[in-house]
C-alpha positions, 0 to 999 in steps of 0.5 A: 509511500503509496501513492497509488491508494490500495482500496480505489479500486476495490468494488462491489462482489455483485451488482446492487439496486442502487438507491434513489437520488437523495438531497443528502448525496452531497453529503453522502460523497464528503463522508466517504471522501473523507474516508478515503482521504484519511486513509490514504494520507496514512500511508504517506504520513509515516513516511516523514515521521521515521527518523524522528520517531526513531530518535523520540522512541529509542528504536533500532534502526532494524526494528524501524521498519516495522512502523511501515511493515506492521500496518501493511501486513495486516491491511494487505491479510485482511483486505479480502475477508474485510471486504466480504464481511461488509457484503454479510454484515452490513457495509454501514455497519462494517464500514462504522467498526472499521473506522472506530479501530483505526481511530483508536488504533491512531490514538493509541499510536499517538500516545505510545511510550516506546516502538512495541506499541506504537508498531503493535498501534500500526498492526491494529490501524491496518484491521481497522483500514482493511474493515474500512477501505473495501466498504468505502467503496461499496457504500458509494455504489449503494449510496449513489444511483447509477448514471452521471451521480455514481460517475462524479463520486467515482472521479470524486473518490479517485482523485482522493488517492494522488491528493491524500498521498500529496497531503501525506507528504506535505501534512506529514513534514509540518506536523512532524516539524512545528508540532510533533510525530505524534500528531501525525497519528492523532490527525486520524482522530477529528478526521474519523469522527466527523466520518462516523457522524456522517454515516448515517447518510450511507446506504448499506444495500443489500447482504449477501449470504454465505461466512467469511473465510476468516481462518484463510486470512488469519493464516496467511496474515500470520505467515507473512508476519513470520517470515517478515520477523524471521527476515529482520532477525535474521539481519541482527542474529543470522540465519542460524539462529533458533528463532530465525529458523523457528519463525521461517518454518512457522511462516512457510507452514502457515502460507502452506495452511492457508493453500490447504484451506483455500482448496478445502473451503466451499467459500474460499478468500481465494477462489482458484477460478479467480487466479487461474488467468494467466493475464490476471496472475502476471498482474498479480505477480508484478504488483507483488514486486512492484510493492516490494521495490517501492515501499523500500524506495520511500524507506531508505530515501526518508531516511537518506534526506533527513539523516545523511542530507540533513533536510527537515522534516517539511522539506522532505515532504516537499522534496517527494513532489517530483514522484507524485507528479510522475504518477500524476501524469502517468495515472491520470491520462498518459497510461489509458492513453497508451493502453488504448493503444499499445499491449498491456504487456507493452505499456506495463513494461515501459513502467517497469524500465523507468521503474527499474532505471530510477531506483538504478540512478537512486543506487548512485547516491553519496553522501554529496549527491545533489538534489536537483542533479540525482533525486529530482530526476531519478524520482520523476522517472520513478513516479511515471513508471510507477502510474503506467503499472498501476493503471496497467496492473489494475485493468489487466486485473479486472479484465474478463473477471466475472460480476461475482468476482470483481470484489475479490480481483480487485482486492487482490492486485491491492493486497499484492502489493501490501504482502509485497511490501511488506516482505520487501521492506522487510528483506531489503531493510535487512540487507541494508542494516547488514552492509552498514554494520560490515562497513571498516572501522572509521567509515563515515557514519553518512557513508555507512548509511548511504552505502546500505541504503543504496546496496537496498536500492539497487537490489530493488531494480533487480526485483523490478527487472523480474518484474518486467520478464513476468510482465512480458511473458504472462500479460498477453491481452489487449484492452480495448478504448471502451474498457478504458473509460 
């Protein structure tokens, strides 16, 4: 789950003339509410779904994880080059296309007869989002006249991300028990077409000149995929094995190609300039294993809940609230409150301690462990954790970064923790796997599995922990009360 939407904070690559007031605005925010609200429930939907997907389809508990994976990766790699293309082509038109893929991505998802498609569905569904998400928000700075109009739609559009992923969680359980998992793709579908018929209320504003970098993100969607494979497998075949090692080299050259490319483009994905404060790279880096710890966390605790603890679907989804009511709190004045206050490398390193000491208190479960006595408050402290760095990260991201610039900053602390959980599902699923299947012959099969899953757990408390050092040492700025608001 993320419950941090990875596009809110995605904003336009250059100052626009903004339109004029329109009695149509009010429309004009529920379509791109909406929007945000079908996108963002997606990444919590699926969530609840696994355990009966993995039961309706047949599929590998190792393969399991590319569900969740497959849509990250391709969201996260094409995020940048989706933004850039609304500036060239037309945010309406960009935006429109966007959301046709993922609607019939989810429509393909919904009727998929076994795991290949439905994940090869997922890896679409996130072409279609990275399409959709960026121009979301820079139709609403055209759309809307500076002043009191933009600022409602902005908290408008904000608050979509605690509230879909708040529906995700609970839509996902109810579908997914009195209907069925398909549903939990098909809901994208009435969602999107009411989007689409409301568009035309959009206003695209003016392009930009210039290409995308479209060969960059290629390279570097593949590579992550590569070493994501070459990962999983390496958990079933072993690190020896010839596909494993194919598929390593391939990923590694691939990321090296993209580097190549960047530095040779005289328009680049990943400007050098954008990266090359210190403050911003801290960010950058900790929401990278930030992803990577978290995305894990909602993986092997929905698994946890429904197959070792028996809980239904629903009230897995219910049982998730504790975590969207820390980062509700944390999000949504806790974090600007203390950040006006204190350091961003202060307030970043408090979330990072709760962050690390929730998935270490999560590392005790058993079998036997109680809801109300381990996961209730483990998933508190998480949330809260979870909200100071999110809030932190982002402003730290987009502090200082020139007008021409802040599509792409923002962009990359979204695409950070997308790359980030996907290759962190990715590692610490296999690692997992690989504990239960080393577990003695007449081991409990509840036993087997907590055992993984917490062996994965409290390996991502040490990613949090690397996390908190890079934090302290390369966050250093302070940001003023103004920025803040």
């Amino acid at each position: 789950m993320s419950v941090q939407d990875r596009t809110q904070q995605v904003v336009p690559r250059r100052a626009e003339t903004a339109a004029p007031a329109s009695p149509k605005l009010g429309l004009a925010l529920v379509v791109i509410a909406a929007a945000q609200l079908m996108l963002v429930l997606d990444n919590t939907i699926m969530n609840v779904a696994l355990p009966s997907i993995q039961h309706a389809l047949h599929m590998a508990t190792a393969d399991l994880n590319w569900v969740i994976t497959a849509y990250a990766l391709s969201f996260g790699g094409l995020l940048l080059a989706g933004g850039r293309a609304g500036d060239l082509f037309g945010r309406r038109r960009v935006f429109r296309t966007g959301l046709v893929v993922f609607t019939l991505a989810s429509l393909a998802g919904g009727l998929a007869p076994n795991g290949s498609v439905l994940i090869a569905a997922r890896l679409v569904q996130g072409v279609g989002a990275a399409i959709a998400a960026p121009t979301a928000l820079s139709l609403l700075a055209t759309t809307f006249p500076a002043g009191p109009a933009r600022n409602k739609a902005l908290g408008v559009y904000g608050a979509m991300g605690g509230l879909g992923s708040v529906v995700g969680l609970l839509l996902g359980g109810v579908l997914t028990e009195y209907a069925s998992w398909r549903w939990v793709l098909f809901i994208n579908v009435p969602i999107a077409i009411a989007v689409l018929l409301g568009t035309g209320v959009l206003v695209s504003g003016e392009r930009d000149r210039g290409k995308v970098d479209w060969t960059g993100a290629l390279c570097a969607t593949l590579g992550a995929a590569s070493l994501v494979y070459a990962i999983t497998r390496a958990s079933q075949e072993g690190w020896s094995d010839g596909a494993t090692l194919v598929f390593l080299i391939a990923g590694a050259a691939l990321i090296a190609l993209f580097t190549v490319i960047q530095r040779a483009s005289k328009a680049p994905m990943l400007p050098p300039r954008v990266i090359a404060q210190r403050d911003r790279l801290g960010a950058i880096l900790v929401m990278l294993l930030v992803g990577a710890g978290m995305l894990a966390l909602f993986y092997f605790l929905t698994l946890y809940m429904q197959i070792v603890k028996g809980y239904s679907a629903m009230t897995t989804g219910v049982a998730y609230l504790p975590f969207v009511f820390g980062i509700g709190i944390a999000a949504g004045g806790l974090g600007p409150r203390l950040l006006g206050k204190l350091r961003a490398n202060a307030v970043i390193s408090i979330g990072l301690v709760l962050g690390a000491a929730s998935l270490g208190w999560l590392g005790t479960l058993t079998p036997g462990s109680g809801y109300w006595s381990t996961l209730m408050p483990a998933q508190l402290i998480g949330g809260l954790g979870a909200g100071l760095v999110f809030v932190t990260a982002t402003v730290v991201g987009m502090h200082g970064v020139a007008p021409r610039d802040t599509g792409i900053a923002a962009g990359l602390v979204n695409t950070a923790q997308q790359i980030g959980g996907a290759l962190g599902l990715a590692t610490l699923a296999s690692v997992a796997a690989t504990v239960t299947r080393g577990k003695p012959h007449g081991t409990p099969f509840g036993a087997a599995l907590t055992d993984g899953y917490t062996t994965g757990l409290l390996i991502g408390a040490g990613i949090y922990v690397v996390a908190l050092v890079i934090g302290a040492l390369m966050i250093r700025v302070r940001v003023s009360e103004a920025e803040l608001h």
